[in-house]
C-alpha positions, 0 to 999 in steps of 0.5 A: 976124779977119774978113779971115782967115776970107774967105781961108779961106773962099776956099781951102776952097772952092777946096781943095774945087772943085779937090780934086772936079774932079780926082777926078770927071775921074778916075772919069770917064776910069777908068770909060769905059777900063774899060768900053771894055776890057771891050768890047774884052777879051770882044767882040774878043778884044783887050784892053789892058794900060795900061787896068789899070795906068791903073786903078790909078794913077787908083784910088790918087790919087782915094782919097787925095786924097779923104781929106781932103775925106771927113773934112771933111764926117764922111762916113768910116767912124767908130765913133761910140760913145762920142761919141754916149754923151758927148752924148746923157749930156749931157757936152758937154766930155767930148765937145769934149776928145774931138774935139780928141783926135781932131782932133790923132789925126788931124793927127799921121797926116797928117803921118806919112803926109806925111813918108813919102810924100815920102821914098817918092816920092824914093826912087821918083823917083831909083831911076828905076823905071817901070812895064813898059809904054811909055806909063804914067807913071813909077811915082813919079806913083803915090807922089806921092798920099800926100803930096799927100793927105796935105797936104790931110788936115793941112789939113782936120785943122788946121781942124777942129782949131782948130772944136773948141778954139773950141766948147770954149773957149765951152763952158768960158765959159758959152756951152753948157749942159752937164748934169751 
């Protein structure tokens, strides 16, 4: 058991340090092309269409592949009522069967989302579809972040998964104290 939460250790924090660094390269390289359109569009009265096209593209992976990594650390928008309610009345099983509920909610629309976002990109990537400018990755590259994100969503989901059977397992043996 022990060996099994070394590897998991491993590739969660790998997951993560991959996950981050991709996405700041991307708000870091999207920020400085946007800035320099800006410049270029209303100080020189040049301006460049890629750098939209870009923008998108970069905008689209970074909010996908951080989706994931946001419902890891419960930083995404939730309507936490009746969670709070069924903790703060002291109904701590109430609450784990709950978070299970929720964790399975969320791992059945990753794998929707997965299954679409593969049959997506195919049909983008054997259409043979681009974008209208030259130097722009095909617009397959664009669909390709919904399975990727998605895969990284699941994982997480699996996981937070499996955190919320064991709390509600050591709930049920005695192992919290729940009021009635």
């Amino acid at each position: 058991m022990r060996i099994l939460q070394a590897i998991d250790r491993v590739v969660d924090k790998a997951l993560d340090y991959l996950v981050v660094s991709f996405v700041n390269v991307l708000l870091i390289v999207m920020t400085i092309a946007i800035f320099v359109e800006v410049v270029t569009r209303y100080g020189f009265s040049f301006a460049h269409g890629q750098v939209q096209e870009y923008s998108i593209l970069f905008f689209v992976w970074i909010v996908f592949m951080m989706a994931g990594k946001v419902t890891k650390e419960k930083k995404h928008i939730i309507i936490g009522l009746l969670p709070e309610r069924l903790e703060l009345a002291g109904k701590l099983r109430a609450k784990g069967a709950l978070d299970i509920y929720i964790s399975i909610t969320l791992i059945a629309f990753g794998v929707m989302f997965l299954w679409l976002g593969v049959q997506d990109t195919v049909i983008y990537y054997k259409s043979a579809y681009h974008s209208t400018l030259e130097y722009v990755p095909y617009y397959w590259t664009r669909h390709l972040a919904l399975p990727i994100g998605s895969a990284i969503l699941i994982y997480y989901g699996v996981k937070r998964l499996i955190q919320n059977i064991c709390r509600l397992v050591q709930l049920n043996r005695g192992g919290g104290i729940e009021s009635r």
